[in-house]
C-alpha positions in Angstrom: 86.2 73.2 113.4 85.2 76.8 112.7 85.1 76.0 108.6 85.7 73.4 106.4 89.3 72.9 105.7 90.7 71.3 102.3 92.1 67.9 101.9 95.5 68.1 102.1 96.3 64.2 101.3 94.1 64.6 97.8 96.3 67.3 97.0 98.8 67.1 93.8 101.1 69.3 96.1 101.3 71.3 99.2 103.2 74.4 98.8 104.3 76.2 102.1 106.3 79.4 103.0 108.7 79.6 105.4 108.8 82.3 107.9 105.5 82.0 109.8 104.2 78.9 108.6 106.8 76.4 109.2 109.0 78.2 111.9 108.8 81.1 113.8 111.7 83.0 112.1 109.1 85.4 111.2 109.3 86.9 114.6 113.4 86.9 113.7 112.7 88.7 111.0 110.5 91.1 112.8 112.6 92.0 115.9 115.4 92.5 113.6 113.5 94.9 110.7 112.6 97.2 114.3 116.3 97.3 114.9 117.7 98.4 111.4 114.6 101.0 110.7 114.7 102.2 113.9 118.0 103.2 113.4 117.3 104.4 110.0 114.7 106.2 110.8 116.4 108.6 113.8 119.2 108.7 111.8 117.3 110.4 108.8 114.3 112.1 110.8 111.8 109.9 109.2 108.2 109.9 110.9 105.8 108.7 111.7 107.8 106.4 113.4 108.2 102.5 112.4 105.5 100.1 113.6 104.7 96.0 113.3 101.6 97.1 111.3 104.3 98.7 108.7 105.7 95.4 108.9 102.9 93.8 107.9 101.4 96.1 105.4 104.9 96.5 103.7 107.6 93.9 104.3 106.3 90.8 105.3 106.8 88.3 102.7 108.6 90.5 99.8 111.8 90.3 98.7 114.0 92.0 101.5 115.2 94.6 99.4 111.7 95.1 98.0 110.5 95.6 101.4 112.9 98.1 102.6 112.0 100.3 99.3 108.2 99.5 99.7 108.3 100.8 103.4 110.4 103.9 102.6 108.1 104.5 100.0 105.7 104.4 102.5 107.4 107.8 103.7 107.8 109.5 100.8 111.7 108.5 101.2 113.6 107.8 97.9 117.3 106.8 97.8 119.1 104.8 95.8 119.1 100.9 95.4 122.8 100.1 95.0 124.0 96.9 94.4 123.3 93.3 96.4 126.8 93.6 97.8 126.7 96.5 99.7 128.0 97.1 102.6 125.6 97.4 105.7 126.3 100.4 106.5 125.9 101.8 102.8 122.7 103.7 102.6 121.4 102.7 99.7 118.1 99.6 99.7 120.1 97.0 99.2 122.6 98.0 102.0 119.6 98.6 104.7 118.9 95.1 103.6 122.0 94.1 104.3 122.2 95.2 107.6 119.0 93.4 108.6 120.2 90.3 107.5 123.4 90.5 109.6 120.9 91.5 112.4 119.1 88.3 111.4 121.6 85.6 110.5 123.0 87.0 114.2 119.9 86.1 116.0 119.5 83.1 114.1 122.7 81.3 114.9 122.4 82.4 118.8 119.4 81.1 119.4 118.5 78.5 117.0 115.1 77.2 115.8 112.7 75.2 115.7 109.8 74.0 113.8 105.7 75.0 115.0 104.7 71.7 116.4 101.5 71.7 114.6 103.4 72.5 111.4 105.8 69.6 112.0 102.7 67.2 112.5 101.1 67.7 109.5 104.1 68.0 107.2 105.7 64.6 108.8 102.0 62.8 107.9 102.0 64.6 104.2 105.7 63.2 104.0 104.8 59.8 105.1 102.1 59.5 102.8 104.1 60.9 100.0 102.2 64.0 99.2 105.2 66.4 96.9 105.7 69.0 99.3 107.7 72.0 98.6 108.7 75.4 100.2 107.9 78.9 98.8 109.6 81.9 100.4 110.9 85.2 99.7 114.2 84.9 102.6 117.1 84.3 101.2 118.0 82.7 104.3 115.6 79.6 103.4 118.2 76.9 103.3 120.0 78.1 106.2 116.5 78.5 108.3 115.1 74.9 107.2 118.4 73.0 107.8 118.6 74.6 111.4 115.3 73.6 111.6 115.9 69.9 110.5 113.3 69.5 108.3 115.3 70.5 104.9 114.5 66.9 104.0 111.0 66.8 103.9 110.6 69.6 100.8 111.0 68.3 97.4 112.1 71.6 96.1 112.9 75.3 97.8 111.7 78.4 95.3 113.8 81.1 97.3 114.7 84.6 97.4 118.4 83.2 96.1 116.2 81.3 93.5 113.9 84.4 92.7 116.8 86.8 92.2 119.0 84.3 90.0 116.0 83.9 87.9 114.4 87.8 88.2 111.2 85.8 89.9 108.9 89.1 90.7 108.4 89.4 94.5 105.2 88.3 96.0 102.2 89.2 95.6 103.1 88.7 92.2 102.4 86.0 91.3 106.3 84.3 89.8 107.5 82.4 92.7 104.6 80.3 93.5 103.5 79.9 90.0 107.3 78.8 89.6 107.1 76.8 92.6 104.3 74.4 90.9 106.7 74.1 88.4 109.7 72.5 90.2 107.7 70.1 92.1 106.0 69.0 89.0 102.3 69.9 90.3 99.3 71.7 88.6 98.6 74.9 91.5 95.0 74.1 90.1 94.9 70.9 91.9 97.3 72.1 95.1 97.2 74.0 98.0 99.2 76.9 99.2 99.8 77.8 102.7 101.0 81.6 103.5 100.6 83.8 106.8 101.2 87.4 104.5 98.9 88.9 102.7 101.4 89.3 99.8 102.0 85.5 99.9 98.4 84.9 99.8 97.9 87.2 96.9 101.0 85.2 95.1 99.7 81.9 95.7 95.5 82.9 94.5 97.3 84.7 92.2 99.1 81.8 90.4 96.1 79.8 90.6 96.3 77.4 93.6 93.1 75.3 94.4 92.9 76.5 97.6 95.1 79.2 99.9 95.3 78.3 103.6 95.6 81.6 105.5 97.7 81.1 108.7 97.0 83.8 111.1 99.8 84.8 113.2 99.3 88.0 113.5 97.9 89.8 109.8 94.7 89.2 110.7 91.8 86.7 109.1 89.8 89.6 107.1 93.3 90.9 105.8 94.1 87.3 105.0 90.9 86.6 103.2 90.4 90.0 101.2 94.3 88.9 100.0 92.6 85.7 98.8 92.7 83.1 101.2 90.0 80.4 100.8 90.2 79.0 104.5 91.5 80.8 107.3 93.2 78.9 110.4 95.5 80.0 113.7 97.8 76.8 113.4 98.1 73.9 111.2 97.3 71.8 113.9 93.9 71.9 113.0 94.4 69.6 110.3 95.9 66.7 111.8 92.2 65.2 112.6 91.9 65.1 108.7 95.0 63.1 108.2 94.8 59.4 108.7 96.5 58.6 112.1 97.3 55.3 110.7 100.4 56.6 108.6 103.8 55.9 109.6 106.5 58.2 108.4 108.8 57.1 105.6 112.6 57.9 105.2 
C-alpha cells in the first residue's frame, strides 16, 4: 500500500458521506448541475462558461443552495435567494436549486443505484463487527439515495441536508454537520475517522476534530484533498479490506 492507512475497527466511529464515497450519485449530481447552469448560464450571458473544476471548487459537498450562490458568486452574479419552495423555474438560489434536484431525483429514479463495491465491503465488515457507523452529507436526497441503494440499514444515524437546514447546521467546510454527526452516534471525532471525497467535506470533518480524514479521490485530486486536511489519501476503499479481519461474518 502506498501509505499507512488508519484502523478502521479500533475506531469509536466511522463517519462517511454519501455522494462519492458510498455511491456514485456524485456523478448524478454532476451531470445534472451541467444541465441546470448550463441553461442558466446562456440564458443570462454568464462567462466564462461552466466547468466540472467549478464543480469541484464550488459545489461539491455544500448545501445545494449554498452551492448555486457560491458558484454565481464565482461570476460576480448576485440575485436573490428566495425561499426553499420555489418553483424551479423561479430565478432566485433556491429555485436553481430546485431545478437541479428535479434534474436529479429524475435521473435517480430512472436509473437506479448502487453502492461502490469496495465501499460495500468495508462497511458490511465494520457493520459485522459492530463498529457505529453513520452517514454525513450535505444532499437532501440522503434517505432517498441510501434506501435505493440498500444499505440505509447499516448507518446508525444520517446528519443530512434536511437535518442541517431543520437545525441551521452551517454547510461544509464548516465544521457543524460532522461535529453534529459525532454527536448523534454517540462517538468522540477525536477517537473516529471521517471519510469525504470534497475538499469542503474534508475541511468539515479536520475541522471538527476527527482522528483521522480519509481522502477518497474520485476526481478532486490528492494534493487538493490533503491541503483540505486529509490525513491519508486513497482511490477506493477497497484498499482497506486487507486490514479488516476476513474472519468476520456479518450480523443482522
Amino acid at each position: 500500500m502506498p501509505e499507512a492507512l488508519p484502523d478502521l475497527l479500533a475506531a469509536d466511529g466511522v463517519l462517511f458521506d454519501l455522494d462519492g464515497v458510498l455511491t456514485p450519485t456524485a456523478e448524478v449530481h454532476m451531470r445534472a448541475w451541467k444541465v441546470v447552469f448550463d441553461q442558466v448560464f446562456a440564458q443570462w450571458g454568464i462567462a466564462p462558461e461552466y466547468t466540472d473544476a467549478d464543480y469541484y471548487e464550488y459545489v461539491d459537498g455544500k448545501k445545494r443552495y449554498d452551492g448555486v450562490a457560491s458558484l454565481l458568486r464565482s461570476r460576480n452574479v448576485e440575485i436573490p435567494w428566495g425561499e426553499v419552495d420555489d418553483a424551479p423555474e423561479a430565478e432566485t438560489i433556491c429555485g436553481i436549486g430546485n431545478r437541479k434536484n428535479a434534474a436529479f431525483a429524475t435521473s435517480l429514479r430512472a436509473e437506479g443505484i448502487a453502492a461502490y463495491p469496495g465501499s460495500l465491503a468495508v462497511v458490511e465488515r465494520l457493520h459485522a463487527a459492530g463498529i457505529p457507523l453513520g452517514v454525513v452529507s450535505s444532499s437532501k436526497n440522503a434517505e432517498e439515495v441510501l434506501g435505493a441503494a440498500g444499505i440505509r440499514s447499516f448507518f446508525r444515524i444520517v446528519v443530512d441536508g434536511v437535518v442541517a437546514e431543520r437545525d441551521g447546521l452551517a454547510s461544509k467546510p464548516a465544521p457543524d454537520m460532522f461535529r453534529e454527526g459525532g454527536i448523534a452516534l454517540g462517538v468522540d471525532p477525536a477517537r473516529s475517522i471521517a471519510v469525504e471525497d470534497a475538499t469542503s467535506g474534508v475541511a468539515s470533518a479536520a475541522a471538527a476534530g476527527y482522528a483521522d480524514v480519509v481522502g477518497v479521490d474520485r476526481g478532486t485530486g490528492a494534493d487538493a484533498l490533503r491541503a483540505a486536511g486529509a490525513t491519508v489519501v486513497v482511490d477506493d476503499l477497497s484498499l482497506f479490506l486487507p486490514n479488516l479481519s476476513n474472519d468476520i461474518t456479518e450480523t443482522a
